[in-house]
C-alpha positions in Angstrom: 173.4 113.9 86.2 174.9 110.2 85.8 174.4 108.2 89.3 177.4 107.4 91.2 179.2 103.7 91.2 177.8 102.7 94.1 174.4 103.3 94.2 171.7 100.6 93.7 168.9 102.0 91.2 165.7 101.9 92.7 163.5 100.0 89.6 166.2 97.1 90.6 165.2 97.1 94.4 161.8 96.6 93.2 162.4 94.0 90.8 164.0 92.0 93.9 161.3 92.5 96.0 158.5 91.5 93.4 160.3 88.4 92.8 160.9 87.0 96.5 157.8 87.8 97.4 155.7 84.7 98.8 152.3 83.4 96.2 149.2 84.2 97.6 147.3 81.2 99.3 145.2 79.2 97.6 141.4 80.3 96.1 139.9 77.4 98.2 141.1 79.0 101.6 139.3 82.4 100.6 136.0 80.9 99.5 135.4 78.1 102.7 135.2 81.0 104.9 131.5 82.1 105.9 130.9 85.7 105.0 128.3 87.1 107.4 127.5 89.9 105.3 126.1 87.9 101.9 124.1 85.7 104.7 122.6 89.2 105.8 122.3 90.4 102.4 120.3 87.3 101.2 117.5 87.2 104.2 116.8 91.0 103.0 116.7 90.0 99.6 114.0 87.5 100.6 111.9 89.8 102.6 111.8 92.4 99.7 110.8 89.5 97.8 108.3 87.9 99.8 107.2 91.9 100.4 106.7 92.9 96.8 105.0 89.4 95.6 102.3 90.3 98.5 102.0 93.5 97.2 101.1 92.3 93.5 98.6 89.1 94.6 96.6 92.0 95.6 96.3 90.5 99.3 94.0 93.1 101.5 96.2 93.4 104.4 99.0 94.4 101.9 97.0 97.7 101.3 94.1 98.0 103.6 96.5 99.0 106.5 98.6 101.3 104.5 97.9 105.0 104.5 96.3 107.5 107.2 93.9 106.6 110.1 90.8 108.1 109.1 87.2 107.5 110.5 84.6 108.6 108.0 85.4 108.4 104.0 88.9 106.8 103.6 89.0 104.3 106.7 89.1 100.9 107.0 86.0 99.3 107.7 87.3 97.9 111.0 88.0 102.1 112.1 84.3 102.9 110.3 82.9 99.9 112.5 84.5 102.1 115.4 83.0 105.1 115.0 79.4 104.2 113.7 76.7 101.9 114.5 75.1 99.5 112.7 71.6 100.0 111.4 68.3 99.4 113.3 66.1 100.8 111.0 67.0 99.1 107.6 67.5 95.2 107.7 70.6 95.7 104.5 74.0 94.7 105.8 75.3 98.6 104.3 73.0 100.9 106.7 74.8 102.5 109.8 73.9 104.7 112.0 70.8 106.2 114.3 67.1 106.1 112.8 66.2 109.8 111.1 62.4 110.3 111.5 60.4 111.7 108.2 57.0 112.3 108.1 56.3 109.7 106.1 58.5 107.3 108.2 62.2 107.1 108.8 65.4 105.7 107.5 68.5 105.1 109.0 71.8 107.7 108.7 73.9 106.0 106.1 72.7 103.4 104.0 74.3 102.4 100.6 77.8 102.3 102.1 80.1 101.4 99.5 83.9 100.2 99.9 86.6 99.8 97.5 89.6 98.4 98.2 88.7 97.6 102.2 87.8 101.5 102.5 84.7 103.3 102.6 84.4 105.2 99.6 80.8 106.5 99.7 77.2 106.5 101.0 73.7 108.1 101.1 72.9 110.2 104.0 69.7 111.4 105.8 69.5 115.0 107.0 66.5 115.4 109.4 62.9 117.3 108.3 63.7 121.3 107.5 68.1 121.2 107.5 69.4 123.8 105.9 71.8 123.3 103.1 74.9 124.5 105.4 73.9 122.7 108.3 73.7 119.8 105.9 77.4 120.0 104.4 78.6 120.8 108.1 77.7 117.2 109.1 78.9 115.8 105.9 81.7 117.1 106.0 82.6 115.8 109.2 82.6 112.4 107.8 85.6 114.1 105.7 88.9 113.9 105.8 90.2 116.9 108.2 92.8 118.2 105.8 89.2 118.2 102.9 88.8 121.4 101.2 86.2 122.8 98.8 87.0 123.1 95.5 83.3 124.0 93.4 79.8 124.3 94.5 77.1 124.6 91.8 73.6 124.1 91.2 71.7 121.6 88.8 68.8 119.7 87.9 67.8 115.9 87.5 68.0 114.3 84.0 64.6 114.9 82.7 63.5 117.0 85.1 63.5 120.7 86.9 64.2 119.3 90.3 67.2 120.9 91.9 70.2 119.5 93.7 73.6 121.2 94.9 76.8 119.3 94.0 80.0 120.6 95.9 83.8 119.0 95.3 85.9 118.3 97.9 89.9 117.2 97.3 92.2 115.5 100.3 95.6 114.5 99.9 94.6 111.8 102.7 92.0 110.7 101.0 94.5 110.3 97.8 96.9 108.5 100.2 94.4 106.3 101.5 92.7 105.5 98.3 95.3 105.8 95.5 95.9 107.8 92.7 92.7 109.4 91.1 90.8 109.4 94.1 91.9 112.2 96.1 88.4 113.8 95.2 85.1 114.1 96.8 81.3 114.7 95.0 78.4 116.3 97.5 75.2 116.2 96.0 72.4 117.5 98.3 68.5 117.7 97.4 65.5 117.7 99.2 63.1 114.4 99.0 59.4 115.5 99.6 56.7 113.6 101.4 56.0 111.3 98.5 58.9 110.1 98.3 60.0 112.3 94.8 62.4 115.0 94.8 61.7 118.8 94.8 62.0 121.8 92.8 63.4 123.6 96.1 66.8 123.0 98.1 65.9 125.6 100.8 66.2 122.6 102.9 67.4 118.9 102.4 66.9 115.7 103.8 69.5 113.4 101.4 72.9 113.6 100.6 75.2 111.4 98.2 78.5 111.2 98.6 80.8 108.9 96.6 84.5 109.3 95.3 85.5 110.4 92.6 84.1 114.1 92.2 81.4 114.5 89.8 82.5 116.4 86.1 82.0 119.4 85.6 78.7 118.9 83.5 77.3 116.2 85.3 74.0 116.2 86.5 72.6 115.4 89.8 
């Protein structure tokens, strides 16, 4: 249909507008104003900075702190401080715990702490004269992780040697958290020490334990 006479066409109302309209002010006026948001936006950007170079100069409090609260294998030495004495018996700045009597003398609990990263990540333990093997793991295990579990238990011998030891894995996803990547395992080995000081054929009872992070191979020996 052909418009009528006096109708205006609508692309020509537009054209009108488009050229009356007013210019835009100035770049200048836009930029002197303050935006709040960038300042806000550059403060976190320095934080993440200041976060992440701490992270990689490999400062202790950057990773010491991180991860869960444990007391035994995994903690801090501040919360291992906490929960276990130092040494009487043995003069080495490593040894914790009460005195355990032998017949040929005594030694105290823990000695040969070890600690990576600003955790504990192992020891050697003394087990009383005639513990069982499973009274044994019971009080290791309590140094443990709670969420541990038991993965292998198996029997083997000394290098060069028929003396016997037990070696049980453990694995703990807070121990992996606490620890990092690849150390989410636990090696038990238990044997029995005899009165001269060597170790014995038998493991009906112990008197040592070794624990240390990672697990032990498959293979490996005590």
């Amino acid at each position: 249909m052909s418009s009528r006479p006096d109708e205006v066409p609508t692309t020509q109302a537009v054209v009108t507008d488009h050229e009356t309209e007013r210019p835009l002010p100035s770049e200048p006026v836009h930029t002197a104003r303050r935006d709040p948001r960038r300042a806000w936006l550059g403060a976190l950007a320095l934080t993440i900075s200041g976060t992440l170079l701490a992270a990689c100069s490999g400062s202790p409090t950057a990773t010491v702190g991180a991860g869960p609260k444990l007391s035994g294998l995994g903690a801090t030495q501040t919360e291992w401080n906490t929960h276990h004495e130092r040494g009487s018996g043995h003069p080495a700045s490593d040894s914790y715990g009460p005195s355990v009597p032998f017949k040929g003398g005594a030694i105290d609990q823990f000695t040969a702490v070890t600690v990576a990263a600003g955790r504990i990540a192992g020891w050697k333990m003394a087990f009383p004269d005639g513990t069982t093997i499973a009274r044994a793991e019971q009080q290791v295990r309590a140094q443990l992780p709670a969420d541990a579990r038991q993965t292998a238990s198996r029997r083997a011998t000394f290098p060069h040697s028929s003396d016997t030891c037990e070696i049980v894995s453990f694995e703990s996803r807070s121990l992996k958290s606490a620890l990092g990547a690849g150390l989410g395992t636990v090696g038990v080995t238990l044997y029995q020490v005899n009165v001269t000081g060597q170790r014995s054929p038998s493991i009906t009872v112990v008197d040592r334990a070794e624990v240390q992070v990672p697990a032990l191979g498959t293979g490996a020996r005590c």
